[in-house]
C-alpha positions as CSV (number, residue, x, y, z in Angstrom):
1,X,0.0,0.0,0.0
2,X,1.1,3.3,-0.8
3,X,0.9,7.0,1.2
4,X,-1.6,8.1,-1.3
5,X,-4.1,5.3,-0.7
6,X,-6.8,5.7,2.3
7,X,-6.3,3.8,5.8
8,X,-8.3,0.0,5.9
9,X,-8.5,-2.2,9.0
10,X,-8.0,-0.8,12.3
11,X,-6.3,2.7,11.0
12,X,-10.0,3.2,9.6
13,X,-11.8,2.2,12.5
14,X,-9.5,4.7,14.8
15,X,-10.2,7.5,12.2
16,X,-14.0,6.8,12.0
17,X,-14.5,7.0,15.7
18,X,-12.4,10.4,16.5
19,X,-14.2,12.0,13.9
20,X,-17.1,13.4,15.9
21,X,-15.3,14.4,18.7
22,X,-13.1,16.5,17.0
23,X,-15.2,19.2,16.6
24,X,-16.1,18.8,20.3
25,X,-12.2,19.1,21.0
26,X,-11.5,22.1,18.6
27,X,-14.0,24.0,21.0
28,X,-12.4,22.7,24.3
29,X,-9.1,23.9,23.7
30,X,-10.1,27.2,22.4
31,X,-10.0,29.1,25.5
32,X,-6.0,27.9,25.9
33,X,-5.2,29.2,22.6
34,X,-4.3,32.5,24.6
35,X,-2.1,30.9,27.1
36,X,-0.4,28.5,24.4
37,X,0.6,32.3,22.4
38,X,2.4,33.6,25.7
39,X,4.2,30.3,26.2
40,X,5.3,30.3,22.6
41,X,6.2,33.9,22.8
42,X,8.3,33.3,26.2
43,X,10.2,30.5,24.7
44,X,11.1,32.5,21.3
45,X,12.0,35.2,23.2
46,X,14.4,32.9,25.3
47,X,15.7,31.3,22.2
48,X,16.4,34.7,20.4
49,X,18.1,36.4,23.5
50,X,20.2,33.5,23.5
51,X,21.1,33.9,19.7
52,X,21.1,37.4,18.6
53,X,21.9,39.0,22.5
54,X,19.8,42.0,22.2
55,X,16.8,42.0,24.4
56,X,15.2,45.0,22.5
57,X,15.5,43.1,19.1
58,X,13.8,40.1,20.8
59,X,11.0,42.1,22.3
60,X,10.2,43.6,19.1
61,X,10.4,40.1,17.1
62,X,8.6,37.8,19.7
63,X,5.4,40.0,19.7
64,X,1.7,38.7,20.1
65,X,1.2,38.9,16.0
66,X,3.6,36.4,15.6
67,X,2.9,34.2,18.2
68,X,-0.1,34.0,16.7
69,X,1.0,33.3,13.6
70,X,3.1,30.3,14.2
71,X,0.3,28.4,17.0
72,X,-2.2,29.4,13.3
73,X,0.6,27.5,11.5
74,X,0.8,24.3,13.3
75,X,-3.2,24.2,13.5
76,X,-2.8,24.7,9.8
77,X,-0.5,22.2,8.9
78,X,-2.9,19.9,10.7
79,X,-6.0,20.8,8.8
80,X,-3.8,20.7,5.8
81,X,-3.3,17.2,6.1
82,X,0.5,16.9,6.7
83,X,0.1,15.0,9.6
84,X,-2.8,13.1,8.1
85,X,-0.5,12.5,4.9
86,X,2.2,11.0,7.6
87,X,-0.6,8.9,9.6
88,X,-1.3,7.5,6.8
89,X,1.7,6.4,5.9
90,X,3.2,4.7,9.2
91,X,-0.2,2.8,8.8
92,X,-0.3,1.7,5.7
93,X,3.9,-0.3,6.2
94,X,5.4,-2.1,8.7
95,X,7.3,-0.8,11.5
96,X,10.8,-3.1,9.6
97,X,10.0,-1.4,6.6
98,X,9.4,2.1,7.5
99,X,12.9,0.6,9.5
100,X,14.8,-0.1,6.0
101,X,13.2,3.2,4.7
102,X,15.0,5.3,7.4
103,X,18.3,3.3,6.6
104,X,18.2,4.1,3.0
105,X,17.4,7.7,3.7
106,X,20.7,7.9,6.2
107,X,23.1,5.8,3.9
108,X,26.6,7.4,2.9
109,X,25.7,11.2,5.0
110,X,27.3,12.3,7.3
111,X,26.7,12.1,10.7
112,X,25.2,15.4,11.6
113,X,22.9,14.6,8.8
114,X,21.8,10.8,10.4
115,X,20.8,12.5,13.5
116,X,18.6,15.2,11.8
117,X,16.8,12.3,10.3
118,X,16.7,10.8,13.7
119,X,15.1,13.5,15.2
120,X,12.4,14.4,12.5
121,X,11.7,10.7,12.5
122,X,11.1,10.7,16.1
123,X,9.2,13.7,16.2
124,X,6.6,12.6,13.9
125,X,6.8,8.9,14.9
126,X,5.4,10.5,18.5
127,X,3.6,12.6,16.6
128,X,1.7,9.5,15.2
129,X,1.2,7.8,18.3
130,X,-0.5,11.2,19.8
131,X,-2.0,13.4,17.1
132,X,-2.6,15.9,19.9
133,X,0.8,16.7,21.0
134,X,1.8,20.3,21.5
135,X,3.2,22.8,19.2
136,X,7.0,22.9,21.2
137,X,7.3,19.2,20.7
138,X,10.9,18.2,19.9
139,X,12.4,21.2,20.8
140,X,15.1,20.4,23.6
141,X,16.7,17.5,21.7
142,X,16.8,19.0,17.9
143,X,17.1,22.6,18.7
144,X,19.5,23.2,21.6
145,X,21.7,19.8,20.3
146,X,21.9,20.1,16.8
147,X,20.2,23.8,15.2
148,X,20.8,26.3,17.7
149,X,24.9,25.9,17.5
150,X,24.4,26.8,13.7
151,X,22.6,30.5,14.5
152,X,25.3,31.1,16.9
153,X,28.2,30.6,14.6
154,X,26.0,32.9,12.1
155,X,25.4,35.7,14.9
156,X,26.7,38.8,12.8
157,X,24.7,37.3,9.7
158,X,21.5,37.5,11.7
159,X,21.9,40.9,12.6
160,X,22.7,41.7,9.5
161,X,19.3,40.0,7.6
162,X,17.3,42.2,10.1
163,X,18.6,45.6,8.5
164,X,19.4,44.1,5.0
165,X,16.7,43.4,2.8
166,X,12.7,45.5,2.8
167,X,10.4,42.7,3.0
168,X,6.6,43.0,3.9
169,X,6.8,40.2,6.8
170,X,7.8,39.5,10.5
171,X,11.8,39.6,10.4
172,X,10.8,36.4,12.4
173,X,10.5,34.9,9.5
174,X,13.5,35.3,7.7
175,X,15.8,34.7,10.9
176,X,14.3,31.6,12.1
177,X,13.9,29.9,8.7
178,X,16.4,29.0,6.0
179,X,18.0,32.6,5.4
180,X,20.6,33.0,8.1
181,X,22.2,29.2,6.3
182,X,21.2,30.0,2.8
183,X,19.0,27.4,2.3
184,X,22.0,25.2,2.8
185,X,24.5,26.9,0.2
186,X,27.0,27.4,2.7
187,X,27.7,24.2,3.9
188,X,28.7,23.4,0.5
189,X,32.5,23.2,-0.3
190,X,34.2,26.1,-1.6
191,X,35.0,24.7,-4.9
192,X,31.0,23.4,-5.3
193,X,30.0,27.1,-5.2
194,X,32.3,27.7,-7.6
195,X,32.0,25.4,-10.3
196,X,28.2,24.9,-9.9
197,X,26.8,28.0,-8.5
198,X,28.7,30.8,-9.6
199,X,27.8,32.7,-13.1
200,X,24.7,30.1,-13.3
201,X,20.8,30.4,-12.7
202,X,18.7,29.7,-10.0
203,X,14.9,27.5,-10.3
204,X,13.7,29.3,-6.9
205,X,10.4,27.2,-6.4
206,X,8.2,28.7,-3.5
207,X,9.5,32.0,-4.0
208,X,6.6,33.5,-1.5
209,X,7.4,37.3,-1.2
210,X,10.9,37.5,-2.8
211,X,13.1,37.2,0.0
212,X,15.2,33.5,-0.8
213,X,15.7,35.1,-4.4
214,X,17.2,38.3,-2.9
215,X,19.4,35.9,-1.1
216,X,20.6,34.2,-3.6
217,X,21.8,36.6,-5.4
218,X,24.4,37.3,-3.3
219,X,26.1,34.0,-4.7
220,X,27.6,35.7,-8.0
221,X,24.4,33.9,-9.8
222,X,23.0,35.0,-13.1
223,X,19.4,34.9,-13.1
224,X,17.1,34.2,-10.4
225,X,13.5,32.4,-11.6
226,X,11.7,33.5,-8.7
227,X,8.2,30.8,-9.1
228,X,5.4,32.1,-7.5
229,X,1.6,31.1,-8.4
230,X,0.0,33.2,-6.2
231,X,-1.2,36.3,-7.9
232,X,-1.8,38.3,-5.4
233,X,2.3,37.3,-3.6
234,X,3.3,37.3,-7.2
235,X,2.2,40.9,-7.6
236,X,3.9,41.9,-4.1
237,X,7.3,39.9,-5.0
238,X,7.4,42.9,-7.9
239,X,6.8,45.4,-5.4
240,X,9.4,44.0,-2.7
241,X,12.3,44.1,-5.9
242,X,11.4,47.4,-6.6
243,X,12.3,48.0,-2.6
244,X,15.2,46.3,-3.0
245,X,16.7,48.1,-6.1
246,X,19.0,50.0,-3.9
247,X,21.1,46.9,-2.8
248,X,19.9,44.7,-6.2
249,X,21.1,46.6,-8.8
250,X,24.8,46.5,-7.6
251,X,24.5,42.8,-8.3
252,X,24.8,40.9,-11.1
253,X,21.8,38.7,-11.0
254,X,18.4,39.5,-12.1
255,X,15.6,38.1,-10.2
256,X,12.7,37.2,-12.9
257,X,9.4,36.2,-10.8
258,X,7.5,33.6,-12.8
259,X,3.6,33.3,-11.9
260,X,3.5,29.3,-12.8
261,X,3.3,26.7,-10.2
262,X,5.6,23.7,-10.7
263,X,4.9,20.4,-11.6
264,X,5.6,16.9,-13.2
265,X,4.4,18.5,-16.2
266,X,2.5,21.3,-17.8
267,X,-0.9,21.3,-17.1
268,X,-3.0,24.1,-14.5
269,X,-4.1,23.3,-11.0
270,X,-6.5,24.8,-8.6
271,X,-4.6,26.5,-5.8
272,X,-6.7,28.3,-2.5
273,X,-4.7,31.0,-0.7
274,X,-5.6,33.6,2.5
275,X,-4.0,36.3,0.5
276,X,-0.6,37.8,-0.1
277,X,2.6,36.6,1.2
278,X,-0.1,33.8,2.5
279,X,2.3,31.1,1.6
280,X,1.7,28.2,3.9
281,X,-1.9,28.5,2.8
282,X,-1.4,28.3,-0.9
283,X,-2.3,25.1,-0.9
284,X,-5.3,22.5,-2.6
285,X,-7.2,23.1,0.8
286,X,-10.5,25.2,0.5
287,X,-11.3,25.1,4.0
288,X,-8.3,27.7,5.0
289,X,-8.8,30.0,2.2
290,X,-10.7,32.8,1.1
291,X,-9.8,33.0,-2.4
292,X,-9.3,30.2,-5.5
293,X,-7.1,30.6,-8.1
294,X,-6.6,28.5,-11.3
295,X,-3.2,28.2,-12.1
296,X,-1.1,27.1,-14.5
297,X,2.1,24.4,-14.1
298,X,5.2,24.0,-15.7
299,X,7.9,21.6,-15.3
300,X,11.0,22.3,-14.4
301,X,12.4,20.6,-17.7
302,X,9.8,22.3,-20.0
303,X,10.8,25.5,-18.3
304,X,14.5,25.4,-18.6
305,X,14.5,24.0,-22.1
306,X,12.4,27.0,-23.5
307,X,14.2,29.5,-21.8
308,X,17.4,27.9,-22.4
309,X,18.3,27.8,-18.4
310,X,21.8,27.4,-17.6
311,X,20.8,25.8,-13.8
312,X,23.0,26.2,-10.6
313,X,21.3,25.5,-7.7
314,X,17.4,24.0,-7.7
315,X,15.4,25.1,-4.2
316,X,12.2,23.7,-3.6
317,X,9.8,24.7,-1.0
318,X,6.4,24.1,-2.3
319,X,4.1,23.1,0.5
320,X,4.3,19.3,-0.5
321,X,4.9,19.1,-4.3
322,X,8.2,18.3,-4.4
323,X,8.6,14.7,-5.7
324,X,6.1,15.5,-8.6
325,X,8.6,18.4,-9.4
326,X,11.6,16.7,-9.1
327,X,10.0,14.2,-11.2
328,X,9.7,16.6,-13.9
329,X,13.0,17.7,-13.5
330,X,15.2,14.6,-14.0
331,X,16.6,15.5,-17.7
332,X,17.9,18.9,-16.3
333,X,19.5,17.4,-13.3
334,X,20.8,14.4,-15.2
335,X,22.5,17.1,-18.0
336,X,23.6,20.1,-15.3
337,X,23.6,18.5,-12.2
338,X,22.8,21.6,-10.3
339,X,22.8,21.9,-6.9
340,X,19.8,20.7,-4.7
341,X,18.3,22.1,-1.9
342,X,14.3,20.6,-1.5
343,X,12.3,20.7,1.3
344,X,11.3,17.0,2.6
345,X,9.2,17.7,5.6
346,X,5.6,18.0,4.1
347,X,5.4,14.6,3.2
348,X,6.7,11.2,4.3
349,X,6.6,10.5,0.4
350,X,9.1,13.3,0.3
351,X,11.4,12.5,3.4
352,X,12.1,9.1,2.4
353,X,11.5,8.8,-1.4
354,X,13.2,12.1,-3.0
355,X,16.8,10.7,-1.8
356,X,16.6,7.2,-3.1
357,X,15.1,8.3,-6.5
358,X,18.0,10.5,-7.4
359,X,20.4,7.6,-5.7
360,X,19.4,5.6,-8.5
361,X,20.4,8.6,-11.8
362,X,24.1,7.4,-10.3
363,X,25.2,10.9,-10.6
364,X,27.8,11.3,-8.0
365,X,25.8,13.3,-5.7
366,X,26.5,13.7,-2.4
367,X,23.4,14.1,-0.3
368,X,23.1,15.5,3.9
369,X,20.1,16.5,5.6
370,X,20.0,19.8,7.6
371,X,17.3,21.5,10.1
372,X,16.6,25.7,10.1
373,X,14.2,26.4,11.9
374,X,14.4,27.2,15.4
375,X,10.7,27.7,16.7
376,X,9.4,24.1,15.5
377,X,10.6,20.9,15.4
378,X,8.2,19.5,12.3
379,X,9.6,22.4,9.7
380,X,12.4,22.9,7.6
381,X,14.1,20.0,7.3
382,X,16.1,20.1,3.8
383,X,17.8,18.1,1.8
384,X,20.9,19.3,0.2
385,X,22.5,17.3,-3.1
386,X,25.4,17.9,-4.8
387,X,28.5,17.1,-7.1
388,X,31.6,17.8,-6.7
389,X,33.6,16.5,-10.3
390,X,32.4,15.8,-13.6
């Protein structure tokens, strides 16, 4: 049985008997929503003293809007069906074969990498068992042990991102995602950057409101495809390099936004969004939006081969669509070999799948698995591909 087909047997059953008490439940806990925001905003503001050392920068950072914001988010990723995409899953294998799964996924990385895997596996394995656990689940272990040392040694960069680029969001955001590390480009080897990354262009899928494609063009890149098929965040991406042009133009890459969703192939989808810069809600999920959009997809192949795309790096972050894009991307990365850096978190098909399929292209990449996010233990987990010789 695969994740895409529904639960039988006793994984049915379960599901069939919660359902009407989860109504009952939503209202229950409604009256702790407030108390879960302060303890949220208490322990960001703990983590982000303990990063950035500047109790005024935390205080403005750590406010109520954005406690909101991320308690909203893990509700959302619920109602999304990430977890129910990850139920499913562990129910429909064995416990020796999700076992062997984990062991392909860690084979020939190193060992920072193995005990990211570790962790997210444990996180949603408990996670599984107890569908109700709280929103600062897996913090001590994963944050403090293996993702907190990484925003220390990039203190001055933090700072920095604050004051650096105009962008329409929380600089919560940016600091506690993938920014401060790149989305992985600098743990790649000098020579990598060089060779693969530098005077090439960048498939920025998910680009949201602008900001990862700012970032990358700080890597001496060419042009940046900024994909975005929100029109409303696909509008304001425009507006936030217009912003920018102060710090942009001194550059020599050129961010292009592109208002396509990506895909296995061409084709149009409908996508359901809460507005601009909305992204974790740009989704297939009516129930969290307020507006639909029909949109049309490209592959990643299709793309690069009519616009003649000389690709460096490949970043995916696309709410769950990655192995369908990577799928239609396997003729660019089997001619270029860029550098990959894809989100794997949203689903178990992409944690454990994504790896193995481009394992089997025999390719030479190397592959390790890194964590960015400080305030959430379910988030950000990336993996990072790449060749070093021809």
């Amino acid at each position: 049985m695969t994740n895409q087909q529904k639960p039988t047997g006793l994984a049915k059953i379960g599901r069939e008997i919660k359902r009407p008490f989860r109504k009952v439940w939503r209202e229950i806990k409604r009256p702790f929503k407030k108390l879960i925001s302060y303890t949220l905003r208490k322990y960001m503001f703990e983590v982000f003293r303990e990063v950035v050392g500047n109790r005024q920068l935390c205080k403005q950072i750590v406010s109520e809007e954005v406690a909101k914001r991320a308690v909203g988010l893990h509700s959302l990723a619920q109602r999304e069906g990430f977890d129910e995409h990850w139920k499913n899953y562990f129910s429909s294998i064995s416990l020796d074969e999700l076992s062997v799964r984990k062991e392909v996924l860690k084979r020939d990385m190193d060992e920072t990498s193995r005990e990211v895997v570790e962790s997210m596996f444990k996180i949603r394995w408990e996670n599984f068992l107890n569908m109700d656990n709280i929103i600062l689940r897996g913090h001590d272990e994963l944050f403090f042990g293996l993702t907190l040392p990484n925003y220390k040694r990039e203190q001055d960069n933090l700072n920095e991102i604050f004051t650096k680029y105009k962008c329409p969001y929380s600089s919560l955001v940016s600091i506690d995602g993938c920014l401060p590390m790149a989305y992985g480009l600098k743990y790649l080897p000098v020579e990598v950057q060089g060779a693969y990354v530098s005077g090439k262009d960048v498939i920025d899928g998910g680009g949201w409101c602008g900001d990862t494609s700012m970032m990358f063009t700080e890597f001496d890149t060419r042009n940046v495809y900024c994909f975005e098929p929100n029109p409303d965040s696909f509008e304001g991406i425009k507006e936030v390099i217009a912003d920018n042009n102060e710090i942009l133009k001194g550059r020599k890459a050129k961010i292009t936004p592109v208002p396509f969703a990506l895909g296995a192939e061409k084709g149009s989808m409908t996508l359901y969004s809460s507005g601009k810069f909305d992204g974790s809600t740009t989704s297939m999920d009516r129930e969290l939006a307020n507006t639909k959009y029909e949109v049309k997809v490209t592959s990643i192949d299709d793309f690069v081969k009519e616009h003649n795309v000389n690709v460096g790096i490949i970043k995916l972050d696309i709410e769950g669509g990655e192995y369908g894009v990577i799928k239609g991307a396997l003729n660019t990365i089997k001619s270029q070999r860029p550098v990959l850096s894809i989100a794997i978190y949203h689903t178990p098909r992409d944690f454990f799948e994504i790896k193995p399929m481009l394992e089997e292209l025999n390719l030479g990449y190397k592959f390790m698995v890194r964590h960015f996010m400080l305030r959430d233990g379910w988030a950000e987990y990336t993996l990072l591909g790449y060749v070093t010789s021809d």
